[in-house]
ChimeraX commands (.cxc) that place a marker at each C-alpha (Angstrom):
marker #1 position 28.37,-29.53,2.21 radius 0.5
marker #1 position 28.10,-28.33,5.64 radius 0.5
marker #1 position 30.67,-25.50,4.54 radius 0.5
marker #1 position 28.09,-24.32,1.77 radius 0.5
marker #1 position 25.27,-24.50,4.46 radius 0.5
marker #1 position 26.79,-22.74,7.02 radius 0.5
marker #1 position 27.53,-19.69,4.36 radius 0.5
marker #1 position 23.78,-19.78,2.88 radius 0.5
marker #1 position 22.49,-19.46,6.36 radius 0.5
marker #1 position 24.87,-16.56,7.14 radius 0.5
marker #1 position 24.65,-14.77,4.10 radius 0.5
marker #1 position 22.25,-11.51,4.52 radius 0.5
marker #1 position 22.01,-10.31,1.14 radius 0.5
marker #1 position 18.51,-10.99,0.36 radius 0.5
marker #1 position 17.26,-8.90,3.83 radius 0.5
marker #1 position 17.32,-5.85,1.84 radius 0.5
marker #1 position 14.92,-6.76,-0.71 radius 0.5
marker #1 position 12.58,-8.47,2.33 radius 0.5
marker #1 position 12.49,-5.43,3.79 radius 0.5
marker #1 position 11.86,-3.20,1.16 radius 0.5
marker #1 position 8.38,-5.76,-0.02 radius 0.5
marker #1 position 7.53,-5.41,3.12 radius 0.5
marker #1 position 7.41,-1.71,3.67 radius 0.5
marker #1 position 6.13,-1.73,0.34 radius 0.5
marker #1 position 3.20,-3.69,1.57 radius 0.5
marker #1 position 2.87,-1.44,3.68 radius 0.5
marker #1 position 2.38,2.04,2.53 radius 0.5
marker #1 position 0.22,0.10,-0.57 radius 0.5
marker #1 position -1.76,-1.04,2.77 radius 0.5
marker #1 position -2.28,2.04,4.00 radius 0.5
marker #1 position -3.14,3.63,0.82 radius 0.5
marker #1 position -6.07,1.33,0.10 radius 0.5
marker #1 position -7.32,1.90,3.72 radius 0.5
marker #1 position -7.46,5.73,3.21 radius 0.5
marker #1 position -8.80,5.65,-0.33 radius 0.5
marker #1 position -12.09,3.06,0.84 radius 0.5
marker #1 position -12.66,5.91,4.02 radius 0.5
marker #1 position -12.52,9.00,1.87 radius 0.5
marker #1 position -14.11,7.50,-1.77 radius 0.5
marker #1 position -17.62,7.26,-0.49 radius 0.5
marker #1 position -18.31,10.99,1.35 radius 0.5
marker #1 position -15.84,12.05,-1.97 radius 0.5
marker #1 position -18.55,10.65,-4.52 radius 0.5
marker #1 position -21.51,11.82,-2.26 radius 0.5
marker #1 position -20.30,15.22,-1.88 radius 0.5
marker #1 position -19.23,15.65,-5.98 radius 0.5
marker #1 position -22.98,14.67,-7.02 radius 0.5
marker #1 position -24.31,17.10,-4.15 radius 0.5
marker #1 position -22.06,19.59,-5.94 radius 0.5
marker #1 position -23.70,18.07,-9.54 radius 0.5
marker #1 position -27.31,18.94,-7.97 radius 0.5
marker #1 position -26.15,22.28,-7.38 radius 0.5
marker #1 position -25.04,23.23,-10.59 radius 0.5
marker #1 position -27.79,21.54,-12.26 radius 0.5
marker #1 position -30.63,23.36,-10.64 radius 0.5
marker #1 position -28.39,27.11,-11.09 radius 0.5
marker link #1:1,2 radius 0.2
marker link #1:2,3 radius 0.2
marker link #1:3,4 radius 0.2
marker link #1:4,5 radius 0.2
marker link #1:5,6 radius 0.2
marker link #1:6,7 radius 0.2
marker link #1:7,8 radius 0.2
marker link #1:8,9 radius 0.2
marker link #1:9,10 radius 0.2
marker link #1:10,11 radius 0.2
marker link #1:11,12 radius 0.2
marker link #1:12,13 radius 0.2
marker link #1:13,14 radius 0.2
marker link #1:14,15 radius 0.2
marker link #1:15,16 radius 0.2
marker link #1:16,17 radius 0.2
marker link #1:17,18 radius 0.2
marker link #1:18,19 radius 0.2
marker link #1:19,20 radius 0.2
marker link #1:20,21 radius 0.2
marker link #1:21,22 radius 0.2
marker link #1:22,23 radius 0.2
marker link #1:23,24 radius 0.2
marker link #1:24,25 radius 0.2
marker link #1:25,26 radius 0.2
marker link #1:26,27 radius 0.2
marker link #1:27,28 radius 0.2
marker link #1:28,29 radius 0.2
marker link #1:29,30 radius 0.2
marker link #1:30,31 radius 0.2
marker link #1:31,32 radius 0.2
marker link #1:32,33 radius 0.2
marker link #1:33,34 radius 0.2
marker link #1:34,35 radius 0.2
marker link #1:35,36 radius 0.2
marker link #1:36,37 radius 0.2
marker link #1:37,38 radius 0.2
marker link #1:38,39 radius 0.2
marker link #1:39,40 radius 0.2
marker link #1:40,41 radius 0.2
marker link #1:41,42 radius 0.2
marker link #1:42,43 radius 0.2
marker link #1:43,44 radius 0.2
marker link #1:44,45 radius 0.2
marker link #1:45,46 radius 0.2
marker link #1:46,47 radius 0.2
marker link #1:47,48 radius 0.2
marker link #1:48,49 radius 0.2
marker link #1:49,50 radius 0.2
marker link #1:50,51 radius 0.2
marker link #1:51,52 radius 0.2
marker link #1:52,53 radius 0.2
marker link #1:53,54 radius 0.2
marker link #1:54,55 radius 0.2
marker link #1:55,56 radius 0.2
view
């Protein structure tokens, strides 16, 4: 038993897949954070745009 403990704790192969979800996490992270600062002046300045064309 302590044989098969001893290997479970040293095994690695799981890391990979750790780090991967948590650069995933990431970038998804950072993605949100970019989309909530640029969606507001976006949809402000496409209906100043739809003003425009509507009084042309």
């Amino acid at each position: 038993m302590k044989a098969r403990l001893q290997r479970f704790l040293a095994s690695d192969e799981g890391a990979v897949t750790v780090d991967w979800v948590v650069l995933t996490a990431g970038v998804v992270t950072v993605i949100v954070l970019i989309f909530g600062a640029v969606s507001e002046d976006t949809l402000g300045l496409a209906g100043n745009i739809g003003s425009y064309i509507g009084s042309q």
